[in-house]
Structure formats: structure tokens, C-alpha cells
N, C-alpha and C positions, 0 to 999 in steps of 0.2 A: 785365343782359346777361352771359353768360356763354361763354366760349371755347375751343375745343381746337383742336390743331394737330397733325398730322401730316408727317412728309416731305413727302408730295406735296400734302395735303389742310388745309382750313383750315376751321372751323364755327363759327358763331356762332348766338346765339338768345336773344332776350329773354323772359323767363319772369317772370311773378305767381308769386311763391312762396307767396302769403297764399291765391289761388287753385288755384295747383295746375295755370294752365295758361300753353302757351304760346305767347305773344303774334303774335310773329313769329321764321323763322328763315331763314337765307341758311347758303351750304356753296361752298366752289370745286366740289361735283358738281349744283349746281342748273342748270335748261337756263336758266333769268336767264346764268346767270354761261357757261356753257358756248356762248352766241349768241355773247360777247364777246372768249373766252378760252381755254386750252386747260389751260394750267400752272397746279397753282394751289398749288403749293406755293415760290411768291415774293412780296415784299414789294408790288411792283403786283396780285398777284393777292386779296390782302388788303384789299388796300387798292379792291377795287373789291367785295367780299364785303362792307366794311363801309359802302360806298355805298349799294351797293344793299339793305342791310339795313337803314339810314338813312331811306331813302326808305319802306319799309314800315313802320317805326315813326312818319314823319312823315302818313303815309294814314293814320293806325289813331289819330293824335293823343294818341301816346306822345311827352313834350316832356321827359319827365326820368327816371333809370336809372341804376340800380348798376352798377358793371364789376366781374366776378369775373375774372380772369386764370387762373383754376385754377392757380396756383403757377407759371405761364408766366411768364417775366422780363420785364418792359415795354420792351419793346425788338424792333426789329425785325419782323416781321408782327405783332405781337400790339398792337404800337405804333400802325401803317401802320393797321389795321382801328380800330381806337378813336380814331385820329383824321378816319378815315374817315367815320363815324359822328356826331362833333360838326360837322363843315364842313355837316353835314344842318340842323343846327338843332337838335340830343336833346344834353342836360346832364347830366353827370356827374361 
């Protein structure tokens, strides 16, 4: 799984690297996430990106994944989504 973040914007997306493709991906601009929210550049906003990106790796019987941070400091939304993510049931 790998992540960027933005001011306003947060994206996540689990990729096959051995494949070349990718798996699943959740964004605070998804209409998933925009039914529920508006903001998505805070720590609930993350933390519902990594929810609901959770949930599609848990349909697709994705059970275990890398976490790339892109050099992002583990802390704070980048925190909130990756833990967001293991409350799913995905090991990493």
C-alpha cells in the first residue's frame, strides 16, 4: 500500500508490484468517501480513506501488504489511514 497526502487531499492504493497492477485504491476525492464527508485533508478524513480502502482489500481477499509512507512521517493522517486499514482485518 502506498500513500500521498496533500493539504487538502489524501490517496491511498494498494499495488502488485511483481504485477504491475493496482489492486485497490480509495482518495478523499472518491464519491465512496464524498457520500460521507467533505474535508479530506484531516485526521478523520484519513482515517475513513483507510476504512473504506480496507474494506476493498478485505472483498478482493487482500489479507496481508506492505506500507510505503512515501517518506511521509508516521504520524498523524498517515498514521489515522494505516491504522484505519488494520482495524479491517489487512496485516502489515
Amino acid at each position: 500500500m502506498t500513500v500521498f497526502k496533500s493539504a487538502k487531499h489524501i490517496y491511498a492504493q494498494i499495488v502488485d508490484d511483481k504485477g504491475g497492477k493496482t489492486l485497490a485504491a480509495e482518495s478523499s476525492l472518491s464519491p465512496l468517501f464524498k457520500e460521507k464527508m467533505n474535508n479530506g485533508g484531516n485526521v478523520e478524513a484519513a482515517s475513513l480513506v483507510g476504512s473504506l480502502l480496507g474494506e476493498k482489500a478485505v472483498q478482493q481477499g487482500i489479507k496481508e501488504i506492505h506500507y510505503d509512507r512515501n517518506g511521509f512521517i508516521y504520524a498523524g493522517r498517515v498514521k489515522a489511514l494505516a491504522d484505519a486499514v488494520r482495524e479491517k482485518g489487512v496485516k502489515f
